[in-house]
C-alpha positions in Angstrom: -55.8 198.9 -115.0 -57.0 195.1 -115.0 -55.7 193.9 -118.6 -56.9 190.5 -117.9 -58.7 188.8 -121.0 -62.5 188.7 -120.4 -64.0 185.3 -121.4 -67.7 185.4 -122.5 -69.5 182.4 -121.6 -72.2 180.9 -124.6 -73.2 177.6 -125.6 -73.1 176.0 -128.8 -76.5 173.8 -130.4 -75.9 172.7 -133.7 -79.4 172.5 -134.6 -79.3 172.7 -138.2 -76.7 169.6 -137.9 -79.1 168.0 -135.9 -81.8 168.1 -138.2 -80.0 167.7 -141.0 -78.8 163.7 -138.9 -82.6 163.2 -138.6 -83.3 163.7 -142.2 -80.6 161.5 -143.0 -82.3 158.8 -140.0 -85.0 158.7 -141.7 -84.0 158.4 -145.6 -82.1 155.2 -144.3 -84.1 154.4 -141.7 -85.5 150.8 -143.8 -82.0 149.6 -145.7 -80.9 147.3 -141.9 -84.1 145.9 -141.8 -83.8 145.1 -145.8 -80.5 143.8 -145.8 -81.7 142.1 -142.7 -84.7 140.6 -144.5 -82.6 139.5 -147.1 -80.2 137.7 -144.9 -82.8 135.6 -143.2 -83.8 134.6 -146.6 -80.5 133.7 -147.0 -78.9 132.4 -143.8 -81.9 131.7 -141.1 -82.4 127.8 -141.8 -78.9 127.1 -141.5 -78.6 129.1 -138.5 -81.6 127.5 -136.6 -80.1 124.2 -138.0 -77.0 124.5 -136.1 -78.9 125.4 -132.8 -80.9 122.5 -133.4 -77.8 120.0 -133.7 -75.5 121.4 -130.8 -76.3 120.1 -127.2 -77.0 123.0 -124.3 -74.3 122.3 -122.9 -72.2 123.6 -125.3 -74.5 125.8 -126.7 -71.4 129.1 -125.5 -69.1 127.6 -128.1 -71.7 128.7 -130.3 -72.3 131.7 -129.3 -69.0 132.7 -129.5 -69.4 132.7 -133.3 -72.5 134.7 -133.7 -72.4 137.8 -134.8 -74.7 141.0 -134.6 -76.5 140.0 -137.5 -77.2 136.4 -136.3 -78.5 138.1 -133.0 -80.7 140.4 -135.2 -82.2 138.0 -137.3 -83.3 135.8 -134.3 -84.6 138.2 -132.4 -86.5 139.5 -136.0 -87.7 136.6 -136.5 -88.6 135.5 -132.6 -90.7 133.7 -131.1 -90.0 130.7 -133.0 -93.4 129.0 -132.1 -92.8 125.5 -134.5 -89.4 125.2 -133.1 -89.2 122.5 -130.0 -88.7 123.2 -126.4 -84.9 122.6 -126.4 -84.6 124.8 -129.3 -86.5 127.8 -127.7 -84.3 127.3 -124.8 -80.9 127.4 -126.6 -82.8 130.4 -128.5 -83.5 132.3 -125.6 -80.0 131.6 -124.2 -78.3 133.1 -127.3 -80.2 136.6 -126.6 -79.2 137.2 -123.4 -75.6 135.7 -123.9 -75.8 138.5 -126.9 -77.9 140.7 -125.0 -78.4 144.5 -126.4 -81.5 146.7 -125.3 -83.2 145.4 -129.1 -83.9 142.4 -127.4 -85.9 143.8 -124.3 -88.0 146.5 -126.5 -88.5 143.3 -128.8 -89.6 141.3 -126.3 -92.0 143.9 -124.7 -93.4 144.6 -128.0 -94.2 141.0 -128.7 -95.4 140.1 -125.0 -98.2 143.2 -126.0 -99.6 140.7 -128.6 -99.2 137.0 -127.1 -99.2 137.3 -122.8 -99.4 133.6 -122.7 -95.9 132.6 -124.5 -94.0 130.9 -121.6 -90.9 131.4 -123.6 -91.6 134.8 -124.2 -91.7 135.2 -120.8 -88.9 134.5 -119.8 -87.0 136.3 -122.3 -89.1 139.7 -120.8 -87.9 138.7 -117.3 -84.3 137.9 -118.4 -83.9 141.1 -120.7 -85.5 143.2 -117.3 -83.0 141.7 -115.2 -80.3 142.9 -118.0 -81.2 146.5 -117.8 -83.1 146.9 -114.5 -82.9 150.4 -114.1 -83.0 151.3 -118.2 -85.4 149.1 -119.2 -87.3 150.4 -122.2 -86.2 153.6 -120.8 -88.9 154.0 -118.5 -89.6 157.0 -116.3 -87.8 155.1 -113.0 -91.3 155.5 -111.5 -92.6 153.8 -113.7 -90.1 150.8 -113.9 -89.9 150.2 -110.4 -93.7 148.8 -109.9 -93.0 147.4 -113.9 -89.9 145.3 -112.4 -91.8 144.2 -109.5 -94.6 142.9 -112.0 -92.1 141.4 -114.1 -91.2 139.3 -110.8 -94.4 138.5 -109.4 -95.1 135.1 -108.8 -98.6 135.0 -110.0 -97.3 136.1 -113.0 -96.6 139.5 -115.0 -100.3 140.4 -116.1 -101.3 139.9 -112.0 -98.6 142.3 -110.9 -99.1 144.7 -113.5 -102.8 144.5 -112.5 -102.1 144.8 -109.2 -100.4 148.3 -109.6 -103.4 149.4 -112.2 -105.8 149.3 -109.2 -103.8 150.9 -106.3 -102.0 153.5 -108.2 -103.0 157.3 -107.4 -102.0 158.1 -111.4 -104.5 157.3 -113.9 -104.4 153.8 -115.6 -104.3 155.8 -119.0 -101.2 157.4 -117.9 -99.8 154.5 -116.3 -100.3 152.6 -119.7 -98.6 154.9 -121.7 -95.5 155.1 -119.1 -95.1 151.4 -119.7 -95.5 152.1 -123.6 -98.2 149.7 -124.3 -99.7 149.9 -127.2 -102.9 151.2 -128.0 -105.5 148.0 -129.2 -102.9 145.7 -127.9 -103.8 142.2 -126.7 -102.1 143.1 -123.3 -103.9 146.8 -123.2 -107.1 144.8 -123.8 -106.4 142.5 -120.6 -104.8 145.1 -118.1 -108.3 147.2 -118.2 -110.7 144.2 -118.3 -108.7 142.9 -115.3 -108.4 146.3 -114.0 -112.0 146.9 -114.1 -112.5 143.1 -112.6 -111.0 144.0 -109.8 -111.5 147.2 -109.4 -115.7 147.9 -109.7 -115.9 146.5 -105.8 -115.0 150.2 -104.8 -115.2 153.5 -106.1 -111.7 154.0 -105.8 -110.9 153.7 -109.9 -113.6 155.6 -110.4 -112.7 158.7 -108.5 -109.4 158.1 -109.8 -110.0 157.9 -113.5 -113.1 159.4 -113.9 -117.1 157.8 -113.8 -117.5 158.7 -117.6 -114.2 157.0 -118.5 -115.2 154.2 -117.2 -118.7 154.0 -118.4 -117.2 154.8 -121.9 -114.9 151.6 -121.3 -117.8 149.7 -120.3 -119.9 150.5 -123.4 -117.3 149.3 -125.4 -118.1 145.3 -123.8 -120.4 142.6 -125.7 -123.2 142.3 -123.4 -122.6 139.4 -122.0 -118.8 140.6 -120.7 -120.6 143.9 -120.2 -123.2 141.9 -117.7 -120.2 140.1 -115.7 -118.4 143.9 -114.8 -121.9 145.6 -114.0 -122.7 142.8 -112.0 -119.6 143.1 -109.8 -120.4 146.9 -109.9 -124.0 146.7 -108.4 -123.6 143.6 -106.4 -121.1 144.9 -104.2 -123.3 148.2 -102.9 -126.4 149.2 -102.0 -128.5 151.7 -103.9 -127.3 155.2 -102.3 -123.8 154.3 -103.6 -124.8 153.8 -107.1 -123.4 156.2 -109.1 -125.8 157.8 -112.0 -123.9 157.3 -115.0 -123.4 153.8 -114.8 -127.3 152.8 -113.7 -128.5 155.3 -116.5 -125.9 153.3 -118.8 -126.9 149.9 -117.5 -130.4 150.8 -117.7 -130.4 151.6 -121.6 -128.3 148.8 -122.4 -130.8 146.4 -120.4 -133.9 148.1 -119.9 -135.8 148.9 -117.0 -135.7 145.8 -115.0 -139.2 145.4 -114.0 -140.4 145.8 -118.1 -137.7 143.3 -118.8 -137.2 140.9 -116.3 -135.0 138.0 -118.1 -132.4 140.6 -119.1 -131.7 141.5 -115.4 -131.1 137.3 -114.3 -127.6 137.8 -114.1 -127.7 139.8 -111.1 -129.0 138.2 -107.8 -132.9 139.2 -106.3 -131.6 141.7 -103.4 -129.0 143.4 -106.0 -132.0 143.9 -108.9 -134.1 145.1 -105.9 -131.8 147.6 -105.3 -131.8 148.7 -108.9 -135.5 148.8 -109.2 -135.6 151.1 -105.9 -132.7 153.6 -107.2 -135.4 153.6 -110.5 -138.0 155.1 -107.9 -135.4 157.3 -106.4 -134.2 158.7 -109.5 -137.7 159.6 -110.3 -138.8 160.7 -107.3 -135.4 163.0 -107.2 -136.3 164.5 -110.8 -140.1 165.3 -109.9 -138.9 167.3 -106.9 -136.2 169.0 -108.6 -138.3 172.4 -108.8 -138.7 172.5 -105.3 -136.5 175.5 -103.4 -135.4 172.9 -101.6 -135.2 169.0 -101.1 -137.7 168.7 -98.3 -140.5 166.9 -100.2 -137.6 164.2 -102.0 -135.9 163.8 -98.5 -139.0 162.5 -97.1 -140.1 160.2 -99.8 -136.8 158.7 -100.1 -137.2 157.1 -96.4 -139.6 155.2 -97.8 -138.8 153.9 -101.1 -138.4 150.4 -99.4 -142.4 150.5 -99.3 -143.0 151.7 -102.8 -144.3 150.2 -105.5 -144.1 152.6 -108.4 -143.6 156.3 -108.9 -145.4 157.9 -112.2 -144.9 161.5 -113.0 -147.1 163.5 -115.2 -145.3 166.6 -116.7 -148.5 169.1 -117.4 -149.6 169.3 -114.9 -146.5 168.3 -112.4 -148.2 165.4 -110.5 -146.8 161.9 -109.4 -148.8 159.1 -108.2 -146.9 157.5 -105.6 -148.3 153.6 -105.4 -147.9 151.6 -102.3 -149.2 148.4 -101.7 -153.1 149.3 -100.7 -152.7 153.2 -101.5 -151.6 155.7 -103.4 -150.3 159.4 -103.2 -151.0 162.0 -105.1 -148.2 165.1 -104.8 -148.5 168.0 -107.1 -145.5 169.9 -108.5 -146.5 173.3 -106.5 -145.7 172.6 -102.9 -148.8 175.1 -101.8 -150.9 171.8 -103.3 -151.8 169.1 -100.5 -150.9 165.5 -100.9 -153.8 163.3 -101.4 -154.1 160.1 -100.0 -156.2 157.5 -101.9 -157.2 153.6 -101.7 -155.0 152.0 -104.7 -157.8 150.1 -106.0 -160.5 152.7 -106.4 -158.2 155.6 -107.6 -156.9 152.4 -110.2 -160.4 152.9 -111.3 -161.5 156.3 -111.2 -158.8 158.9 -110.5 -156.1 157.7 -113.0 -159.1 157.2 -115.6 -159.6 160.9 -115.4 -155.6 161.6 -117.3 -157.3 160.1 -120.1 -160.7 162.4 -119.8 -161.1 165.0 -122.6 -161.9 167.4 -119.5 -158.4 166.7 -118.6 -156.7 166.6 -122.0 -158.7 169.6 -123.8 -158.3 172.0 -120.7 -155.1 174.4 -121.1 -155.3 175.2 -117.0 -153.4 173.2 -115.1 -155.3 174.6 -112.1 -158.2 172.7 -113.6 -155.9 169.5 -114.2 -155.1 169.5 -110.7 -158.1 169.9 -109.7 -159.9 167.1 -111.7 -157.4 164.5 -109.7 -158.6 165.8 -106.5 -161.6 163.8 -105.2 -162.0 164.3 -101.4 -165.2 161.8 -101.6 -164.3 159.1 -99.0 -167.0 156.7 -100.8 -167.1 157.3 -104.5 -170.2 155.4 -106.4 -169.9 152.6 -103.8 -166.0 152.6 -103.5 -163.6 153.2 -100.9 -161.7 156.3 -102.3 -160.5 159.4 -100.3 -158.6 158.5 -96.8 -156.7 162.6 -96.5 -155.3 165.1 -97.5 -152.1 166.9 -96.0 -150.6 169.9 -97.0 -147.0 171.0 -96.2 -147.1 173.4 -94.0 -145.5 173.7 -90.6 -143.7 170.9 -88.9 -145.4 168.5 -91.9 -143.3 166.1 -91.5 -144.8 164.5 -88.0 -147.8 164.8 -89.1 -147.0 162.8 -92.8 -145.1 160.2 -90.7 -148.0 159.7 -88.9 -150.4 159.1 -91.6 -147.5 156.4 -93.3 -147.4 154.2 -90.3 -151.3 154.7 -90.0 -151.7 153.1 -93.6 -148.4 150.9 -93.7 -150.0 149.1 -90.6 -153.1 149.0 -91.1 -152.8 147.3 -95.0 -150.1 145.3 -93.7 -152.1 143.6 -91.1 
């Protein structure tokens, strides 16, 4: 018989003890940073006074008497904006000679609100090089492309950037790693700069999400809003434009060929581009009915030649202008496509959507059929040139009649 005393294994959490020290956190949580208050009050001007008078190069002797509070009430009370260069330096040389990790979150937390501090910067670059590898106690991740921002010579905001638009996380993430604050000055610049160099490729979209980005965007005045879009469109071609941000850009400025002057910003081929997706778009949405995309696919090819594009909804008809003609496609594929001269159906086909015939009448057979004149010469004009319908291999046959009538006006 095994008399051997059996040991059960448990662990101990003293969680009512822990909560308990957390209620006790927080009841005292203010009465350092009174005290503290009331020792700057107190003791402050006589401690920046002696930093003024000693020379830097004895500046360790006083150091040696400081004590934590001293180092509290500096960093408390940092960046010292009105004191003088010397000053700042001796300043700056006192919290990392009496370094604790205060002075890094401190630092961090005040760089969030003034990025351009030069002094400030080099107490963030000092306090990293302190802690390196607990630095704010950031996921190590995190800290490593942080530290190498930190470094970079074209400056912390660059190499922060630099990560913001070549990181597979999400800048939102990213952000929130590195404990920025949320409406900070430095949050403000890491997505405008972000999004400055990013629009060229689709990359932070994809990444973060179109409607994250368009919701960003909308937040811009328009004339910052006008610098990003501009980036965005000018660096693609229409059939990389992404529908979110044209339908955004689009209310926000209009529809470029109504309003013109609000579209300058952008160069000639780039707003050409826009006003050719415009045609697309509604092109796309008039064929969305069909069982297939046949009828859009074909049009598309030649959106370069297009003019305008105006849908009716009852019945389902869009004129489709080109330079000397226009065509006439009906929502029901079994309809053919009429072909007309621009100027005549101008004058008497598009008249006819204004008829009563065409407005009383409740069949859209008998819509359709008041904007079908096959008349080549209508009262002394030039009006009918075909019809084609859809049937077999229709598309030869179309392509045919296009470089026909593209030619032959363009001669």
């Amino acid at each position: 018989m095994n008399n051997s005393p059996k040991f059960r294994l448990f662990s101990f959490h003293p969680t009512k003890l822990l909560e308990e020290r957390i209620e006790v956190e927080k009841k005292f949580s203010n009465v350092e940073e009174g005290i503290l208050k009331i020792r700057i009050g107190d003791n402050l001007p006589r401690l920046l006074d002696k930093i003024r008078k000693v020379e830097m190069k004895n500046i360790h002797k006083l150091i040696n008497t400081f004590r934590k509070m001293d180092v509290m009430m500096l960093i408390y009370e940092y960046p010292f904006s009105n004191e003088s260069h010397e000053t700042r330096l001796k300043i700056n040389e006192i919290l990392m000679n009496k370094y604790t990790a205060l002075v890094g979150i401190t630092a961090w937390n005040l760089f969030q609100q003034d990025i351009h501090d030069s002094y400030l910067m080099n107490l963030l670059k000092r306090s990293y090089d302190k802690e390196k590898e607990t630095f704010l106690n950031i996921d190590s991740s995190f800290l490593e492309p942080m530290g190498k921002a930190i470094e970079d010579k074209d400056g912390i905001i660059n190499g922060l950037v630099k990560y913001l638009v070549t990181t597979r996380y999400p800048f939102k993430e990213v952000l929130a790693k590195w404990k920025v604050k949320k409406g900070s000055v430095l949050e403000e610049q890491l997505i405008s700069a972000m999004l400055y160099k990013g629009l060229f490729s689709d990359f932070i979209l994809k990444r973060d999400g179109t409607e994250n980005i368009a919701e960003i965007l909308n937040q811009y005045p328009m004339n910052e809003y006008k610098k990003l879009i501009k980036i965005y469109l000018e660096a693609r071609n229409r059939d990389k434009f992404n529908i979110i941000l044209l339908n955004q850009a689009i209310r926000r400025l209009q529809d470029p060929r109504v309003r013109k002057d609000d579209w300058t910003f952008l160069s000639a081929k780039a707003i050409k581009e826009v006003e050719k997706w415009l045609l697309e778009d509604k092109l796309k949405k008039f064929f969305e009915n069909d069982s297939n995309n046949k009828r859009f696919d074909y049009w598309k090819r030649y959106i370069d030649y297009m003019e305008d594009v105006t849908p009716l909804k009852i019945p389902p008809v869009a004129f489709i202008y080109f330079k000397n003609f226009v065509v006439v496609e009906f929502g029901n594929i079994g309809n053919a496509a009429y072909f007309y001269h621009k100027d005549a159906f101008k004058e008497i086909i598009l008249p006819r959507t204004k008829s009563q015939a065409f407005i009383y009448t409740s069949s859209v057979q008998r819509k359709e059929s008041i904007l079908k004149e096959p008349e080549v010469i209508y009262k002394g004009k030039k009006l009918f040139i075909t019809k084609m319908s859809h049937s077999g291999n229709w598309q030869n046959r179309f392509d045919n009649e296009m470089r026909n009538l593209l030619i032959k006006f363009n001669e």
